[in-house]
PAKEDO-106595 format. One line per 10 residues: their letters; for each residue x, y, z of C-alpha. Coordinates in Angstrom, 3 decimals. Example, Ala and Ser with C-alpha at 12.3 -4.5 7.8 and 13.67 -1.06 7.14 Angstrom:
# PAKEDO-106595
as	12.300 -4.500 7.800 ~ 13.670 -1.060 7.140
END
This chain:
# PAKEDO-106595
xxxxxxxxxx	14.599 33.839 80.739 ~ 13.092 36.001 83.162 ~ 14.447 39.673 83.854 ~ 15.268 39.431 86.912 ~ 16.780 36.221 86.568 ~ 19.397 37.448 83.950 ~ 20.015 40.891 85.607 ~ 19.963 40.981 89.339 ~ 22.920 38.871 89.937 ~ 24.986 41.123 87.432
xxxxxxxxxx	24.010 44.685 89.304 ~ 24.585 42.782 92.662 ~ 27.921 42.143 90.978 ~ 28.896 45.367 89.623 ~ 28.073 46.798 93.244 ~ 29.841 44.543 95.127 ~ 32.493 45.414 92.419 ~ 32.292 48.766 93.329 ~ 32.691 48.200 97.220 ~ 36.039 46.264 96.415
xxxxxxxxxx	35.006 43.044 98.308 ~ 36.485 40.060 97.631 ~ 34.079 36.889 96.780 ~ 33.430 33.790 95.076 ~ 29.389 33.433 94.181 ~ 28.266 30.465 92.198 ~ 24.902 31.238 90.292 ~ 23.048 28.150 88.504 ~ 20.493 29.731 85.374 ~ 17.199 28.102 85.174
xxxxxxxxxx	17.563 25.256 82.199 ~ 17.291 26.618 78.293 ~ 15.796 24.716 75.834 ~ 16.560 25.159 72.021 ~ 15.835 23.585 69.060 ~ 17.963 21.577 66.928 ~ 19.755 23.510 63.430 ~ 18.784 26.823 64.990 ~ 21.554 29.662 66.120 ~ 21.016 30.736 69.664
xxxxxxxxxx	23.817 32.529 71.982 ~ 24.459 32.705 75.852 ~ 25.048 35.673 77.303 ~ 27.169 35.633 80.325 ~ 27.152 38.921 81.865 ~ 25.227 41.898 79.988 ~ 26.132 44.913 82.306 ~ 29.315 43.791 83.361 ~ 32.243 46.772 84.404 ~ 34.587 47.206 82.237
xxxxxxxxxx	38.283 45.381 82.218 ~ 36.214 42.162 83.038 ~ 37.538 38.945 81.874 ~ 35.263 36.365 80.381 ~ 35.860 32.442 80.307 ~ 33.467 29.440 78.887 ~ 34.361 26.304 79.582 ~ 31.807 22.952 79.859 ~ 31.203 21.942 83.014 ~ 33.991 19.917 85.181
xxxxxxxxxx	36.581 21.579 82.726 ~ 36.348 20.653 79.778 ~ 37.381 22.993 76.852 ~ 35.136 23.970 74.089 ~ 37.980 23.772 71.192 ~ 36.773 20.237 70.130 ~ 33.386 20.755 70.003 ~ 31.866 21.421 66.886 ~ 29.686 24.810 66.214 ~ 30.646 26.595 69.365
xxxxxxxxxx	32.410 29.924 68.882 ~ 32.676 32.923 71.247 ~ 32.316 36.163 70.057 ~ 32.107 39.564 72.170 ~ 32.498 37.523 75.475 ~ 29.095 35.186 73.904 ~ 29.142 31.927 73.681 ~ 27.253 30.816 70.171 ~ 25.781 27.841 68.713 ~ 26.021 27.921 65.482
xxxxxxxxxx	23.727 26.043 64.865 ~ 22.455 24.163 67.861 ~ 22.947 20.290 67.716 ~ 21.540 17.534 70.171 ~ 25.705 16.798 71.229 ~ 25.147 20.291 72.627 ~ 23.487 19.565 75.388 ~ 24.903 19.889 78.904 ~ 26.032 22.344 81.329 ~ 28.343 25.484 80.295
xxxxxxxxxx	30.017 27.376 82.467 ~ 30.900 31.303 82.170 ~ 33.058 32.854 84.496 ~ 33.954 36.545 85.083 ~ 36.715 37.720 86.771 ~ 37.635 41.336 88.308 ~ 41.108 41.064 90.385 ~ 40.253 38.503 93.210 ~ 36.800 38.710 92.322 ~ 35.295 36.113 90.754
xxxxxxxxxx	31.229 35.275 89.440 ~ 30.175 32.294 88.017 ~ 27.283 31.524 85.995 ~ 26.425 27.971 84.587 ~ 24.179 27.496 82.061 ~ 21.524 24.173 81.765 ~ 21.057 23.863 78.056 ~ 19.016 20.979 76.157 ~ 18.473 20.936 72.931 ~ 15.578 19.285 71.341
xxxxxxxxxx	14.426 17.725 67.677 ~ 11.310 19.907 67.918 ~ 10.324 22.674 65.115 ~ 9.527 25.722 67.142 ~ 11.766 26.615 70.275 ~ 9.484 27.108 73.582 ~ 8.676 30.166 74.753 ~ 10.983 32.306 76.807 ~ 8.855 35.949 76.812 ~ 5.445 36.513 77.651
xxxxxxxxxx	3.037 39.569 77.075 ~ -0.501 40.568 77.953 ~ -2.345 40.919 75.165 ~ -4.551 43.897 76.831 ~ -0.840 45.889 77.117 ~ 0.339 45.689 73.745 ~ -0.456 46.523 70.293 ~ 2.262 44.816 68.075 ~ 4.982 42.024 68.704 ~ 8.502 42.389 68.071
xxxxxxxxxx	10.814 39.920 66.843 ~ 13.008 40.126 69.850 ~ 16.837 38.999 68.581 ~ 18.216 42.181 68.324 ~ 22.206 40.242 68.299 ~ 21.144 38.616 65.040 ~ 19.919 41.743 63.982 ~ 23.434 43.679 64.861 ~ 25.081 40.812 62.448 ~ 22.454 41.104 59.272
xxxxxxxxxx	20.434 44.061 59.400 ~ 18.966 42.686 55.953 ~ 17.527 39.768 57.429 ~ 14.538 37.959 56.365 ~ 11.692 37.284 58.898 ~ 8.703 34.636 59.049 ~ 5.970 34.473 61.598 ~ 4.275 31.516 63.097 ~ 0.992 31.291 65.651 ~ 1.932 28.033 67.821
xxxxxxxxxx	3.814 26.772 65.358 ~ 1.431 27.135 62.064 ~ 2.798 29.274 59.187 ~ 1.089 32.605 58.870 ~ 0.603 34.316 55.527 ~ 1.993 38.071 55.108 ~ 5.245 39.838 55.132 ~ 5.027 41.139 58.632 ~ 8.960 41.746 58.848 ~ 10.112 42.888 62.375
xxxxxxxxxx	6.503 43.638 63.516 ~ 3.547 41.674 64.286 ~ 0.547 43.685 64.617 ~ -1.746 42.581 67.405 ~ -5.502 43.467 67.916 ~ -5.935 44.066 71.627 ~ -8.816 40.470 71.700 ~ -8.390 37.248 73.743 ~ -8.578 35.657 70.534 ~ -4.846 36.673 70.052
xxxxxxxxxx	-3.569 34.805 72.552 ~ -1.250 31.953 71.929 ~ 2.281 30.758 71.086 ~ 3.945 33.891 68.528 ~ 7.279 32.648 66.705 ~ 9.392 34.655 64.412 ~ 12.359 32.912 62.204 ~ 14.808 34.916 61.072 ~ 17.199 33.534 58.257 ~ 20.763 35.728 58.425
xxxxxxxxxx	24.228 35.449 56.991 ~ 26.721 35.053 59.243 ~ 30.805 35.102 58.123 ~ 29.320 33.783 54.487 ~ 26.883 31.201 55.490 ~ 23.144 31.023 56.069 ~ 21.716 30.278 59.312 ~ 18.312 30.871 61.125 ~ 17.452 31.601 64.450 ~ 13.951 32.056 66.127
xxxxxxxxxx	12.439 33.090 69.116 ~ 8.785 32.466 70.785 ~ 6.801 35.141 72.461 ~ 3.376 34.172 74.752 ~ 0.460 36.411 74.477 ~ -2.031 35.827 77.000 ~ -4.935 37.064 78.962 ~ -5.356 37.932 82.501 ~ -8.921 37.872 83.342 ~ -10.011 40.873 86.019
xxxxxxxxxx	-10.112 38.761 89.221 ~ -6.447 37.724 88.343 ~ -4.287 38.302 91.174 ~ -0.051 38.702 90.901 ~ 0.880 37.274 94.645 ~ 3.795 37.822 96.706 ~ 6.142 35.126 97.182 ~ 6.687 33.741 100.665 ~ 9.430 31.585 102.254 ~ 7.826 28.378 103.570
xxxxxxxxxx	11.342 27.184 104.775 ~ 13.699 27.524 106.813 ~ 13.036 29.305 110.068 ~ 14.904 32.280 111.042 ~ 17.098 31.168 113.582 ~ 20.659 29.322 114.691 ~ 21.651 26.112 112.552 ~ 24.627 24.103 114.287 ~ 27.576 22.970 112.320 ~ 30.550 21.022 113.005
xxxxxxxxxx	33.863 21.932 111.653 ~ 35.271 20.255 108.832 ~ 31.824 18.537 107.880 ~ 29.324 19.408 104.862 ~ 26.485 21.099 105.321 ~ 23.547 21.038 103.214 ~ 20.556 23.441 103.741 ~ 17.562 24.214 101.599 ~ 15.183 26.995 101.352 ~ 11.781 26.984 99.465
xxxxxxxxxx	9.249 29.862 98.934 ~ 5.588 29.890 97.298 ~ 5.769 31.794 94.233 ~ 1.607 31.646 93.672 ~ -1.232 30.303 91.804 ~ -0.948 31.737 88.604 ~ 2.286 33.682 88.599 ~ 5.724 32.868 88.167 ~ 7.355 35.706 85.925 ~ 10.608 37.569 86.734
xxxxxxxxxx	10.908 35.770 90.208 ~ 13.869 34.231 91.284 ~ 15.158 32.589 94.487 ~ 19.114 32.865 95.689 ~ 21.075 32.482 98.646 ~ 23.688 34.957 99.993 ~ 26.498 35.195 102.790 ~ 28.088 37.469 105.009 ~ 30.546 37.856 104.805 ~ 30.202 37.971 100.976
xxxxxxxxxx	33.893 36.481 100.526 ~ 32.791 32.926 101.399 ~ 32.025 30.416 98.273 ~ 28.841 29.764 98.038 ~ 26.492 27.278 95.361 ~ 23.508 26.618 95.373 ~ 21.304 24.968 92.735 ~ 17.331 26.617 92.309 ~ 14.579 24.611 90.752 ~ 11.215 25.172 89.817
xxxxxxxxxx	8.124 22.555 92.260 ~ 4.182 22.265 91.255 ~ 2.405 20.859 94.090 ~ -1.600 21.065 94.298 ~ -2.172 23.632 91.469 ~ 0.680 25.709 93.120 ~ 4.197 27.123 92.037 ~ 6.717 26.981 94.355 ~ 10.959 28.083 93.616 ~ 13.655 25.804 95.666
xxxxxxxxxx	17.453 26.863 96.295 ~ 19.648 23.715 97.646 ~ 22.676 25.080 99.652 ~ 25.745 23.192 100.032 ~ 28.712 23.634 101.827 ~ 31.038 20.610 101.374 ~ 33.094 21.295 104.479 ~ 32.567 23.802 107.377 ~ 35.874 25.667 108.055 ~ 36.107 28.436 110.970
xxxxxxxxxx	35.050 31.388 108.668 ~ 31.690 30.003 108.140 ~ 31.200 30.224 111.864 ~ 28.549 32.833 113.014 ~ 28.112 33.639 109.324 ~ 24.363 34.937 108.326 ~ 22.946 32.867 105.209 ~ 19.954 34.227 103.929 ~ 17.784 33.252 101.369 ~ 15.273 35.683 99.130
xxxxxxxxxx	12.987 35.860 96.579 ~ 11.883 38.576 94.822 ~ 9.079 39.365 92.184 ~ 7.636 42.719 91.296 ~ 4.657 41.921 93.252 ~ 7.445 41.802 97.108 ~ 10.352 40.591 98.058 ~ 10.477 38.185 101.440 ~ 13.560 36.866 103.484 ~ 15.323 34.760 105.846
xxxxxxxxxx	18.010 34.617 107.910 ~ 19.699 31.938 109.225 ~ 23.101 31.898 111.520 ~ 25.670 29.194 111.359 ~ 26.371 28.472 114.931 ~ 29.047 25.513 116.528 ~ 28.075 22.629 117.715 ~ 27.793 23.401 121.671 ~ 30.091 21.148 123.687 ~ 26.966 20.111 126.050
xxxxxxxxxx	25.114 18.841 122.997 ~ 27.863 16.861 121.661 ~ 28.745 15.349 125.370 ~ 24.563 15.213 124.963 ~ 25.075 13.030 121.622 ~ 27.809 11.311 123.054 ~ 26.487 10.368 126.192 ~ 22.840 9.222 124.696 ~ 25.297 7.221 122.108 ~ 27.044 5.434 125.049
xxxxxxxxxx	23.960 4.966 126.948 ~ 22.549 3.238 123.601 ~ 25.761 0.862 123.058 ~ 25.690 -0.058 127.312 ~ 21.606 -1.114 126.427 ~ 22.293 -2.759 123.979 ~ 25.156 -4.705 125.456 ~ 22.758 -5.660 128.154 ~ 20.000 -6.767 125.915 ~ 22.612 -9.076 124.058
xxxxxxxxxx	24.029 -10.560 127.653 ~ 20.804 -11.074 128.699 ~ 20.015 -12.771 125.497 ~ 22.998 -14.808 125.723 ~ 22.695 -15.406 129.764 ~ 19.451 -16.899 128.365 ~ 20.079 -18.743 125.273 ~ 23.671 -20.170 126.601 ~ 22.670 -23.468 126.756 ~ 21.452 -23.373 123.093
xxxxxxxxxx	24.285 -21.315 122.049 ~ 27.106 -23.598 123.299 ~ 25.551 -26.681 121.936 ~ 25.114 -24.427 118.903 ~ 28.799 -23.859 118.707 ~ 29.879 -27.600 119.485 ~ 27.943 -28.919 116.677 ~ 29.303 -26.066 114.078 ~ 33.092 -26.224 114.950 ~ 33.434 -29.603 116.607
xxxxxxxxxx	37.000 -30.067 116.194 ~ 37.617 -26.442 117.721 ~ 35.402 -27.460 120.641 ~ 37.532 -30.864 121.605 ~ 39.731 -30.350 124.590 ~ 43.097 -31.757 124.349 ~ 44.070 -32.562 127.664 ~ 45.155 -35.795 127.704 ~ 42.006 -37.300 129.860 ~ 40.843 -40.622 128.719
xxxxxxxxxx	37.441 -40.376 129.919 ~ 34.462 -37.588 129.711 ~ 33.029 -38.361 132.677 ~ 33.367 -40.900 135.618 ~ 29.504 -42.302 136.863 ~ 28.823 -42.501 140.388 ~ 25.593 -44.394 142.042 ~ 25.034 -46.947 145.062 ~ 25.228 -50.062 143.503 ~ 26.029 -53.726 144.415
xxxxxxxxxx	24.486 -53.687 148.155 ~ 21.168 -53.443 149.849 ~ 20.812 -49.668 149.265 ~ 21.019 -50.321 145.861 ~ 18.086 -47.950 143.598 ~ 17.027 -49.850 140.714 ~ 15.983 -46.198 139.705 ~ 19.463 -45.172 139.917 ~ 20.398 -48.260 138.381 ~ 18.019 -47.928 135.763
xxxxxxxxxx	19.635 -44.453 134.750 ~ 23.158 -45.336 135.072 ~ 23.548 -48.257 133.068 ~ 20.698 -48.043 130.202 ~ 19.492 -44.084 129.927 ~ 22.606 -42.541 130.547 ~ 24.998 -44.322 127.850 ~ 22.089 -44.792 125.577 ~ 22.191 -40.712 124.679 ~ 25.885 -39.974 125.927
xxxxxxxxxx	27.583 -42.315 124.423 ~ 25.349 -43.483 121.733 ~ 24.251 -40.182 120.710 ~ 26.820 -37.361 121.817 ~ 29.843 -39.900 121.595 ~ 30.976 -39.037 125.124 ~ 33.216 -41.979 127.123 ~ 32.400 -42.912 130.300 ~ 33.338 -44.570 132.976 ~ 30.253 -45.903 135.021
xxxxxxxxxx	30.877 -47.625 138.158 ~ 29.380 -51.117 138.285 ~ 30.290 -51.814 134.763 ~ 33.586 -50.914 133.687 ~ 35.404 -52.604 136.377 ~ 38.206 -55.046 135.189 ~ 37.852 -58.079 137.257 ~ 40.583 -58.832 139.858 ~ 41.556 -55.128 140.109 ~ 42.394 -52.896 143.217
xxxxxxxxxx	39.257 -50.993 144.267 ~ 40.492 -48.216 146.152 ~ 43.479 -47.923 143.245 ~ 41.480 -48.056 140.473 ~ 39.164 -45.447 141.708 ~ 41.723 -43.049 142.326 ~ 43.551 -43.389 138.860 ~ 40.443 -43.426 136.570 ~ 39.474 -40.316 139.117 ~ 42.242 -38.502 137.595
xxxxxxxxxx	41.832 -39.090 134.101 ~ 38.503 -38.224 134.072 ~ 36.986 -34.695 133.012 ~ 33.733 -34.808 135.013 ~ 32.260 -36.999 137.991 ~ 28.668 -37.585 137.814 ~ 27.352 -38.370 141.130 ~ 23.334 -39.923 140.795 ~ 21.337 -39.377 143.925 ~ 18.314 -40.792 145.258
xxxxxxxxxx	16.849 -41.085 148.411 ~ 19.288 -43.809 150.056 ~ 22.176 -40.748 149.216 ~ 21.166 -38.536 151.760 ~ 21.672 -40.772 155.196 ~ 25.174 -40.535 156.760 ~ 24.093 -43.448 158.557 ~ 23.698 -45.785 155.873 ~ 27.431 -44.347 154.475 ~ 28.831 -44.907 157.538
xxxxxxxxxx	27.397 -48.362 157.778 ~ 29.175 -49.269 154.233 ~ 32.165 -48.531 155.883 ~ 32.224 -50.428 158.953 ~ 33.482 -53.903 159.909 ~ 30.170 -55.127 159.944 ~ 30.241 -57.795 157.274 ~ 30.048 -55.509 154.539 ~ 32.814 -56.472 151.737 ~ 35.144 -53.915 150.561
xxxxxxxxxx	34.267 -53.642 146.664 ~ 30.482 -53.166 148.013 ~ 31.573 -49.858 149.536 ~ 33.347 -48.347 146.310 ~ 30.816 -46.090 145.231 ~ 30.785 -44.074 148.795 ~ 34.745 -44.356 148.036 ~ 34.056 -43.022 144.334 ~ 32.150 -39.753 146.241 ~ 34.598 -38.849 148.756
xxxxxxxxxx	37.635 -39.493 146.594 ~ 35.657 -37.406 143.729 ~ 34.510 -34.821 146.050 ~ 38.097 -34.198 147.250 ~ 39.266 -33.826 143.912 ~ 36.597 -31.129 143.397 ~ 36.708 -29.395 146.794 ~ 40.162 -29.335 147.496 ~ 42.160 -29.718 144.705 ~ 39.482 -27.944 142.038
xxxxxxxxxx	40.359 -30.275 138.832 ~ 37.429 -32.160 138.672 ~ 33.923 -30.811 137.836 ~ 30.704 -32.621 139.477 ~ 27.720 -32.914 138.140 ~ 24.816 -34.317 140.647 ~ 21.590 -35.745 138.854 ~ 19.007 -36.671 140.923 ~ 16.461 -39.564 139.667 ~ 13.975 -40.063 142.527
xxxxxxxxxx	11.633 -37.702 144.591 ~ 12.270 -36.860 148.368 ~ 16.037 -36.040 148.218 ~ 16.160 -32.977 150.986 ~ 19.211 -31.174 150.687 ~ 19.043 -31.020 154.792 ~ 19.909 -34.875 154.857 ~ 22.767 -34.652 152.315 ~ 26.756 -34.583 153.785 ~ 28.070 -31.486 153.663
xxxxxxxxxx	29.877 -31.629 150.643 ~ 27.090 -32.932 148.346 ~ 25.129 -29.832 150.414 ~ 27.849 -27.524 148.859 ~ 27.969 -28.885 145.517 ~ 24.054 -28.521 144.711 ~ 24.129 -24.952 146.493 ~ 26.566 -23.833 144.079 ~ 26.449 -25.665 140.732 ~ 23.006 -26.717 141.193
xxxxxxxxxx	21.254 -30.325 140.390 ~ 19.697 -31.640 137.290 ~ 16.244 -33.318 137.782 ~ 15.603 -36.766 135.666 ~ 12.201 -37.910 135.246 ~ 12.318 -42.210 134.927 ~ 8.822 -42.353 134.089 ~ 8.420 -39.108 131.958 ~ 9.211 -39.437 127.747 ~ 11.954 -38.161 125.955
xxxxxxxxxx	10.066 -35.074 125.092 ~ 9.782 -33.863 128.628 ~ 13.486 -35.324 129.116 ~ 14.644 -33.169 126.490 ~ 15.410 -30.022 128.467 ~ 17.489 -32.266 131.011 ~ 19.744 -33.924 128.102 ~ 20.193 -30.303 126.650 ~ 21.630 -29.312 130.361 ~ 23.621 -32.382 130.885
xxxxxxxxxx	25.446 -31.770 127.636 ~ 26.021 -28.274 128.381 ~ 27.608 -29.348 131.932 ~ 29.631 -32.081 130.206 ~ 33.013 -31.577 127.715 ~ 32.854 -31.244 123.951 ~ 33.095 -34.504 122.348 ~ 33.522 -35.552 119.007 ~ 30.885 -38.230 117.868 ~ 32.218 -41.667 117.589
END
């Protein structure tokens, strides 16, 4: 552990301490690794003021009573020795009044032989190596010491000492174990020093903030807020620097967790702020976020600012023009694909489709029939095309003039009554529809028998119906070229004007038909098929 790493926050401490402000900081130690059956402590805050209390715990609360080898003594928390069910966070927290610091510690401990190395020395600057454990010294001054060179036994009682000849060939992984009594039993502990060698050309660099910006950061109240800042420590040097966050006003909580990046031969130090909710005080508070190494120190500020009512009406109003798009887009999907959609829904939920209305018939069929005007097109249509996909196919009833007739019957009554218990009247047009003159003519005295004029009598008597009183729905088809809507009556005018007229090819196949059938269904009631 670096220096600065395990003293700055402690003298920021003691002098915010000493200014009597009230805070909360959270400070997260870079992770420790240790090695199985060897005694290591933590020390959780060296310089601290006095009348400072001191509390471990494991991290999310729970107490260190039932765990095996862990004793505190002089405010440190010991392992004694280290076991792999130690690892895990710990948590040390100091207390002054309303003042609080917190420190957790990552530790993992590991089945190796030799712990890793947490002190490093150039070999050009020294001329002996110390066995640095100076607490297990306090405990047994009488303790033995062995050496190792990256883990290989060396030969020689070197005690305390290692002498060190001032060669690169020295450089390399130094460990010294130390075996000690402690309270009547025998334990060891160790420590590993790095000697190296900086050539001339090797450069320390000063760490630099990459991100974020100095500037204004928008929050909303009662929302987290997450924020990270992350600096390029150098090439080739990462000792003693360390990368925090701070707040003004200092009594805010803050945390923040710092890890260590490599990315293209190059070191870089990341601090993750988080806020879990944004409450008034953090307003217009200045966050910033340093590094510091012997080589410089570099900074940045950033304010919390609200979120401006024009930018959220902004949001809001780019949110609302998103949804009314979007609502388009669908309704002109749907306007569209309605045809598909309805038929669609018929054949999914049939029995939710079916009208109950007490109708016997789906549809009532209209065409000249039975007199010189007669269209065997229409004819054609009416009696073989028509029922052979509405009521074969789609299980629709009708009732098509010229073939449902009962013998005998009242024309003029009949027409009326099955009229009214019909759901739709589908009127079939051809070219002999459009003269008023030969209507008129089926209506005159002029030989022309009665029953010969009921399908002009099925028209008006629908056409009323649909016009006048509004409870019957008409449907024209038309199955032969040179209709013009100029030469229609008025009312048939009306009708194709404003519910249009389907077109019915007699000599085209079903494939090109199949776009009129989809459109007739659509126009006609859900049916159930029989």
């Amino acid at each position: 552990m670096s220096f600065s790493t395990l003293y700055f926050p402690w003298i920021l401490l003691s002098a915010l301490w000493v200014a009597e402000i009230e805070m909360h900081i959270t400070h997260r130690s870079s992770a420790d690794f240790f090695v199985a059956g060897v005694v290591f402590n933590l020390q959780c805050n060296i310089n601290r003021p006095q009348n400072v209390s001191v509390r471990w715990s494991r991290v999310r609360g729970q107490s260190l009573e039932n765990t095996t080898g862990l004793t505190i003594r002089d405010d440190e928390l010991w392992f004694l020795p280290a076991e792999l069910v130690h690892s895990g966070q710990y948590s040390c927290l100091s207390r002054k009044g309303n003042d609080t610091w917190e420190t957790i510690f990552d530790v993992s401990v590991h089945n190796e032989t030799c712990p890793r190395m947490n002190r490093q020395d150039d070999v050009k600057s020294i001329k002996e190596l110390q066995c640095f454990l100076p607490h297990i010294f306090e405990i047994d001054p009488g303790a033995q010491v062995t050496w190792r060179n990256n883990c290989h036994p060396l030969s020689g009682n070197y005690g305390r000492v290692f002498p060190v000849d001032r060669s690169p060939g020295r450089v390399g992984l130094y460990t010294c174990f130390v075996n000690f009594t402690f309270e009547g039993q025998n334990f060891s502990a160790a420590q590993t020093t790095e000697i190296y060698y900086k050539s001339l050309d090797f450069v320390v660099t000063r760490p630099e903030i990459i991100y974020p910006e100095k500037g204004t950061q928008a929050v909303t109240l009662g929302k987290s807020f997450n924020l990270s800042c992350k600096a390029l420590v150098g090439e080739n040097d990462m000792d003693e620097t360390d990368i925090y966050w701070m707040i003004e006003p200092e009594s805010l909580t803050l945390n923040y967790n710092s890890t260590t990046l490599e990315e293209d031969g190059k070191l870089y130090m990341r601090a993750d702020l988080s806020i879990p909710e944004v409450t008034a005080e953090y307003l217009y508070a200045n966050l910033t976020c340093l590094v510091q190494h012997p080589a410089g120190v570099d900074s940045v500020t950033v304010q919390l600012i609200p979120e401006s009512q024009k930018e959220h009406h902004y949001r809001i109003g780019l949110g609302l023009a998103a949804l009314v798009a979007l609502i388009m887009l669908l309704g002109a999907m749907g306007f569209l694909f309605r045809v598909d959609l309805v038929l669609a829904y018929r054949d999914v939920c049939p029995s939710a489709a079916v009208c109950n209305d007490g109708k016997s018939y789906d549809a009532y069929v209209s065409y000249l029939h039975g007199d010189q005007l007669s269209s065997s097109t229409a004819i054609t249509f009416a009696l073989h095309s028509l029922p052979a996909v509405l009521e074969d196919l789609c299980g629709y009833k009708l009732f098509i003039s010229g073939r449902d007739e009962l013998p005998g019957e009242a024309v003029h009554e009949g027409v009326a009554d099955r009229m009214s218990r019909s759901r739709r009247l589908i009127i079939v047009l051809t070219s002999q529809s459009q003269s008023d003159v030969s209507m008129k003519a089926l209506l005159s005295d002029g030989g022309v028998r009665l029953e010969e004029s009921s399908s002009l009598y099925e028209q008006r008597v629908g056409l009323y119906d649909a016009l006048v009183k509004q409870g019957l729905k008409v449907v024209l088809v038309q199955v032969e070229d040179g209709v013009e809507e100029a030469l229609l009556p008025e009312s048939l005018r009306y009708i194709r004007r404003t519910r249009g007229v389907l077109r019915w090819r007699p000599n085209a196949s079903d494939r090109a038909n199949r776009r009129f059938w989809k459109h007739l269904r659509y126009l006609m009631p859900p049916a159930q098929r029989r």
